[in-house]
N, C-alpha and C positions, 0 to 999 in steps of 0.2 A: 262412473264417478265424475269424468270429466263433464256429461250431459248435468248433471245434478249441481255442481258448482256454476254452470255457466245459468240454469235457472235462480240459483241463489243471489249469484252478481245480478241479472237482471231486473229479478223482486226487489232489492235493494238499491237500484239506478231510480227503479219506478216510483220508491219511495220515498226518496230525495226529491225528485222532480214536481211528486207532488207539495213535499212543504215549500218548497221554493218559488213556486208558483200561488200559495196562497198567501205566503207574505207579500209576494208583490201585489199580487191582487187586495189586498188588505190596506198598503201603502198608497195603493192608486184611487182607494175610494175610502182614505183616509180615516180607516176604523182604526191605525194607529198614530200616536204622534212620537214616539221613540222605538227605537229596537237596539237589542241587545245580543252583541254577536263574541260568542266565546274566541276564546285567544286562546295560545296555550300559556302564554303568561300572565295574562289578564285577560279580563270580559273587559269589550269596548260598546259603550254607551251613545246611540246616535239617536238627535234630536231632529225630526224631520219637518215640521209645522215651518213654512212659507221662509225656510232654512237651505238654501241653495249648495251653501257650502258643507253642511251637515249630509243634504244628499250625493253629493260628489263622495263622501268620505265612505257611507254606505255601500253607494256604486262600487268602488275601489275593494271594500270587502267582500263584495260577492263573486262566489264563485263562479256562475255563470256571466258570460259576457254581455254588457247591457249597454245600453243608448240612450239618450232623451236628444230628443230632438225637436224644434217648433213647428209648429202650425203648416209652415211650408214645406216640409220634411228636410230642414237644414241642421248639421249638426250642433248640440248646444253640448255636450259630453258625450264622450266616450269613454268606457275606464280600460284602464291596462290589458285583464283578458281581449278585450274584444279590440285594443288596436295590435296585439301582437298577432292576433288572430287573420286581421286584415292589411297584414305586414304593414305597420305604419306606428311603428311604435314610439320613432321620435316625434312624429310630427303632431300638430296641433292642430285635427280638423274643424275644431270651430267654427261655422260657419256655411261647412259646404255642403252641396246635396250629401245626404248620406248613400243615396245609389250608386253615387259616382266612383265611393271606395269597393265597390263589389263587383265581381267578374258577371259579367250579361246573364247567365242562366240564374245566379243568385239576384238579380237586380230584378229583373221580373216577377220574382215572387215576393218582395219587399213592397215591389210598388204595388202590386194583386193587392196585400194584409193593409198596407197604407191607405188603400183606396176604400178598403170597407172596416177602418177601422173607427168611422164618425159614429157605427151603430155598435160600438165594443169591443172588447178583445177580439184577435182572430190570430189563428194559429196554422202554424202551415211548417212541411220538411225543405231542410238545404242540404246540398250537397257542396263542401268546399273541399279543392285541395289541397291536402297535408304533403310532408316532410314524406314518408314511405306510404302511403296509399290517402285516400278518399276521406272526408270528415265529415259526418251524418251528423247534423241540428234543429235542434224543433224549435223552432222562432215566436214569439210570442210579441203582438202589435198592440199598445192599448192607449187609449187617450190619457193624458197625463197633463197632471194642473201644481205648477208649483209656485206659491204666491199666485201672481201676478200672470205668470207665462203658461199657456194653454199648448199645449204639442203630446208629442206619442211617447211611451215607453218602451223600450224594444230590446226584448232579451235572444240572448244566443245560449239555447242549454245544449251540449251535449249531448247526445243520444247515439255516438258509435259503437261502445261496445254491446247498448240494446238493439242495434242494428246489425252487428255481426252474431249476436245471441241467435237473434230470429232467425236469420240467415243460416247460420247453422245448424241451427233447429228443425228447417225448414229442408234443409239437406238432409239431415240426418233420417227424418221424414220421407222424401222420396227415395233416398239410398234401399232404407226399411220395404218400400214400396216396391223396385227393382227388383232387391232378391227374393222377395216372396214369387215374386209374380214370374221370374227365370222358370226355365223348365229343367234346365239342368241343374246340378247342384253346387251351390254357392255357397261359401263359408269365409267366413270375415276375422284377421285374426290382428291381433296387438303385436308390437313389438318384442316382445317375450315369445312370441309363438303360439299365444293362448287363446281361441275362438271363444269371439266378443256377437258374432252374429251367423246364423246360420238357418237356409229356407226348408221347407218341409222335402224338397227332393234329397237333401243334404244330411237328414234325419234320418232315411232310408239306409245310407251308408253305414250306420254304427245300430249297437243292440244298446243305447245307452246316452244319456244326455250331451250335448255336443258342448254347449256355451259351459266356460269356465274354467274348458278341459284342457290340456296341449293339443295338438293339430295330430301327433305319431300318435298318442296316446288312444284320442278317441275317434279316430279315422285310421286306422293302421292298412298301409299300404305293400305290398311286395310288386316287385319291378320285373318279371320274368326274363329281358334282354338285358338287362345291367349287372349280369351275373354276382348279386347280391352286394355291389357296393353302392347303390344310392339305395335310400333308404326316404322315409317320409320327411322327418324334418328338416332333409338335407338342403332341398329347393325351396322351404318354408324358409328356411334362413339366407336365402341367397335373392330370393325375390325382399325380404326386409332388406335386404343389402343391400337394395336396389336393382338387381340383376333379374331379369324377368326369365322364366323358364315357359316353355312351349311346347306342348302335345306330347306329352311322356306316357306310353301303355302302362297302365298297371291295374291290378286286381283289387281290389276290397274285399278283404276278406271276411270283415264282419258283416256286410250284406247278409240279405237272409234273401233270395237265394243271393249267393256269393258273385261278384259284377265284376268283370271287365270294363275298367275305365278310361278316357284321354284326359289326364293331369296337369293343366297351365296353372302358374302362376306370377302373379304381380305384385310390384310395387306400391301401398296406398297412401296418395300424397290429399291431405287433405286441404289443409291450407299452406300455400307456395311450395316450395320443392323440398319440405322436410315430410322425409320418410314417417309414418305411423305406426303399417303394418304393412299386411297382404292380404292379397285377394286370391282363393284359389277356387278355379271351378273342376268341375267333374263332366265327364260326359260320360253318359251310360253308352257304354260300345257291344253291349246286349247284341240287339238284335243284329247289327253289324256282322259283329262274329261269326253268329249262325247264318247271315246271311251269305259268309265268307267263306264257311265252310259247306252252303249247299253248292255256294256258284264252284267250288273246285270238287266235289262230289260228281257235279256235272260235267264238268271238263275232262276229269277221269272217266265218267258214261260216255260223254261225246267220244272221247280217244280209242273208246274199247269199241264203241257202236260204228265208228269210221273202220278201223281195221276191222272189225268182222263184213262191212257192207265191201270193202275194196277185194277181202278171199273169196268175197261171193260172186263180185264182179270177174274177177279174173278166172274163177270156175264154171261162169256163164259163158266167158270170150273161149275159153279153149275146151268147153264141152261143143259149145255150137259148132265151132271152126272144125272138130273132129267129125260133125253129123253133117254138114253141108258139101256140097258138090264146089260151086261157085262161089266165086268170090262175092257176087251180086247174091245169091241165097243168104250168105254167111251175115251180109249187111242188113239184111233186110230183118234178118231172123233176132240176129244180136242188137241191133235198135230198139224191138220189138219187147224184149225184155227187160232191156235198160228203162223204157220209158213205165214197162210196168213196175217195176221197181221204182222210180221216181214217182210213180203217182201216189204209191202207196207212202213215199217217204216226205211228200208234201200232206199228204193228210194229219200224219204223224206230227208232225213240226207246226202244223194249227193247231193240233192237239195239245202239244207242248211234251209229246213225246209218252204220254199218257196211255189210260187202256181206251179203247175205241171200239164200235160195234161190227161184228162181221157184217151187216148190210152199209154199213159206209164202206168198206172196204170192195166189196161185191159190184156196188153202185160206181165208185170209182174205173175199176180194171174194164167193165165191161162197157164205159161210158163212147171210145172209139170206136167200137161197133154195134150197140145198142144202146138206146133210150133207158131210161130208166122207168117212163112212163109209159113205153112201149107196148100195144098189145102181144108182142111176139116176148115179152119176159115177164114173168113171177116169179116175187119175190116171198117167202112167208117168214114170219117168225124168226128174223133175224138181228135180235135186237141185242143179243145177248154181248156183253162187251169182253173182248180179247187184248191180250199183251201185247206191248210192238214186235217183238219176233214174232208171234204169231201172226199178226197183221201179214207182216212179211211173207212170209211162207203162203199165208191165204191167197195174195198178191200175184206170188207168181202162178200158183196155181190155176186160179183164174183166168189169169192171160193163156197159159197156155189154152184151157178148155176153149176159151173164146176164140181164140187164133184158129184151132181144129177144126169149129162150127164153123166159123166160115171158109174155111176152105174146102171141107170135105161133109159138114154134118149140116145140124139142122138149119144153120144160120145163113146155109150158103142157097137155101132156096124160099120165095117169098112163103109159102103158108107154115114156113117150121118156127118151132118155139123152144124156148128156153127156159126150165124151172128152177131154183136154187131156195131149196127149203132145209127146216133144223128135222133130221126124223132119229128115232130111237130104232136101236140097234143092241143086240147083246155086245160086254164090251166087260174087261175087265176092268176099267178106270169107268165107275159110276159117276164120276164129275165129268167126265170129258163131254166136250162140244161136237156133235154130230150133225154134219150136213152134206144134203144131196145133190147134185148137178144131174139133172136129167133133160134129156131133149129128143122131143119130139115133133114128127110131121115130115124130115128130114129124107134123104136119101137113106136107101137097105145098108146097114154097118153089117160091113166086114172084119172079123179080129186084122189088124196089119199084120204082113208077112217079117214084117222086122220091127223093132222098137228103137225109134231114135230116143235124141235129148229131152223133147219134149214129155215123151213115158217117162225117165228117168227122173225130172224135174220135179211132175205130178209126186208121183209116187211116194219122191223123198222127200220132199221139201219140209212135211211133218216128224220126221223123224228124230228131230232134238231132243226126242223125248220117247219115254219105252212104249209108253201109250199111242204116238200119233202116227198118223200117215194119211195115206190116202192110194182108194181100189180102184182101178177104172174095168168096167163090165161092158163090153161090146155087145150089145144086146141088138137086135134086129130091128126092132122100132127106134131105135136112136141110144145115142151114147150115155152112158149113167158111172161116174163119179162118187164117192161115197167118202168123206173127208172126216178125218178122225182129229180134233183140235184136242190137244193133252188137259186138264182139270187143271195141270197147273197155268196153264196158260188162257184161263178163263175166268175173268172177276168173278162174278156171280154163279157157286156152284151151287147146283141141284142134288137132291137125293133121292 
């Protein structure tokens, strides 16, 4: 409403300005010789023909502020409007430049209109200062003949509240601008509480027309930390109050899906320091959330996946420490482990903790004693991707196998080799992950007379599960391994 009147004053400034300007223009190329200006007690009658006094009397009736002045641009009248206008309301400048009554930024464009005003009207904006703000005037220059005396006419119309029209208009316009273009959601409300504008992300928030509506009404909010005593309108009326509120969680429940939001709101002062309304935005805390809830998700995995690696570490230090002689074996042995465990646990951690393929794994453990590209290893068919616990367990198990080749099996002599392939096996878990460690070329295998840490290691390490393990066969040609990985611990099952 208030856009709608401030177009109606303006249409109606424009319309004035226009008659007012074609009487003078009428007066100055003298298609009249009288005019007749209403009173409210009477119509007064002015005769203008080579009547000097007649047009002083005119000048004096009009409303805009006007000038004559001669030939040299010296003042010959001034009427009332235009000398209180140029704070000079007693005095009698007759005579003087008329520049000289105006402040320098207005005096240059006087003299601009003055100087091209031998080829006709010319019209130009002033800026003067008023009592509480700025006075916007559209100046109008024109040669002027009365009798005898040749000089200019020179009106001062008015034109601030068409200048704050536009102005505001032109605000109102980029404000419109703004919140469409926001990404979060923004809602414009009156002083009553009642949303005046609102952008298409702010839409989203209700099943139901925004503009028109109350703010609780058609945005209703629940506060989940404010144990049900702030409510939506509450900060709606506190930000009109002036009192700005900031980042308050709450839900929308009319979303469709239903939103997690961060709720500010402000003060809207539009012109000088009177309140209007407010401004409240939204922020979708969507993704936030779930991203809130994966990262403590994870913090709970990391916490569970740290203490199971630390019962594992501590049952590496004190199964080793029980199968070693020396203190120098015990270091050398438990190093050996820990580092396979950490390679395996750095693969893991690029992975992002993910499933991963038993030949990454394979590739890693075996990387301290063989190539990968090695002719003394083959690799087949091991693409298949496994859990991080399995990982794990694959981890150590490899080390240890590796560790054995070189000190006693195939690895420990140059023409021996090493196979690690996927082979089928009867098995009661039809998913399970089957692979071989076989080596050959090696020193004659012996079964050992005793079974340390490292049998036990092997052995169990698959055993998280009913299905897994792993057989190690001393066979004459070299040692052979047979590793049973559980279906639940392999992405990709087969049938």
């Amino acid at each position: 409403m208030m856009a709608l009147d401030a177009q109606t004053d303006l249409a109606e400034l424009r319309r004035r300005l226009a008659e007012a300007e074609d009487t003078l223009r009428a007066i100055r190329e003298g298609e009249v010789d009288a005019l007749v200006v209403r009173g409210e007690a009477a119509d007064e009658v002015f005769t203008l023909e080579g009547d000097t006094a007649s047009y002083r009397s005119f000048m004096e009736a009009m409303e805009p502020g006007a000038a004559a002045l001669d030939g040299s641009g010296r003042v010959l009248y001034l009427n009332s409007t235009l000398r209180e206008l140029l704070n000079s309301p007693g005095d009698e400048p007759a005579g003087k430049p008329f520049v000289d009554l105006l402040e320098p930024a207005a005096r240059a464009v006087i003299e601009t209109l003055l100087g091209d005003a031998g080829n006709g009207r010319r019209s130009g904006n002033l800026q003067l200062p008023g009592d509480d703000a700025d006075l916007y005037f559209l100046v109008s220059v024109a040669p002027l003949k009365i009798g005898t005396i040749s000089g200019y006419a020179v009106t001062f119309a008015e034109v601030t509240q068409r200048v704050r029209a536009e102005a505001a208009e032109q605000s109102e316009r980029a404000a419109r601008a703004v919140i469409a273009s926001a990404n979060e959601a923004v809602i414009v409300c009156d002083r009553d509480g009642t949303i005046t504008h609102a952008n298409a992300a702010a839409a989203a928030l209700s099943d139901s027309e925004l503009v028109g509506r109350p703010f609780a009404e058609a945005v209703p909010l629940t506060f989940p930390d404010t144990t049900g005593l702030v409510q939506a309108d509450d900060f709606v009326a506190m930000a009109i109050a002036g009192t700005p509120v900031q980042g308050i969680e709450a839900v929308a429940t009319k979303a469709s899906p239903v939103k997690d939001c961060l709720v500010s709101a402000a003060p809207l002062r539009v012109v000088g320091e009177q309140v209007s309304g407010c401004v409240v935005t939204l922020v979708d805390l969507t993704q936030r959330k779930a991203a809130e809830k994966h990262q403590l998700l994870l913090m709970r995995e990391l916490d569970h996946r740290v203490k199971n690696t630390l019962a594992l570490v501590q049952s590496i230090s004190s199964r080793t420490l029980m199968n070693e002689d020396t203190l120098e074996g015990f270091h050398k042995a438990f190093n050996g482990r820990l580092r396979a465990l950490a390679a395996t646990h750095s693969l893991l951690s690029e992975n992002s903790w993910t499933d991963m393929t038993a030949h990454d794994v394979v590739v890693a453990e075996l990387a301290p004693f063989v190539p990968a590209d090695s002719s003394r290893l083959a690799l087949r068919d091991l693409e298949e991707q496994i859990t991080p616990r399995a990982a794990i367990a694959l981890g150590l198990i490899i080390h240890e196998l590796a560790t054995n080749a070189v000190k006693y099996g195939s690895l420990a002599v140059q023409a021996g080799t090493v196979e690690v392939s996927r082979v089928s096996m009867p098995t009661p878990d039809r998913h399970a992950l089957q692979l071989e460690w076989r080596e050959r070329g090696g020193p004659t295998v012996q079964p050992p007379q005793r079974k340390g840490f490292g049998h036990t290691l092997i052995t169990r390490s698959m055993q998280h599960s009913q299905h897994g393990g792993a057989e190690l066969l001393f066979e004459p040609d070299g040692l052979v391994c047979r590793i049973s990985i559980p279906g639940d611990d392999v992405a990709k099952m087969h049938g």
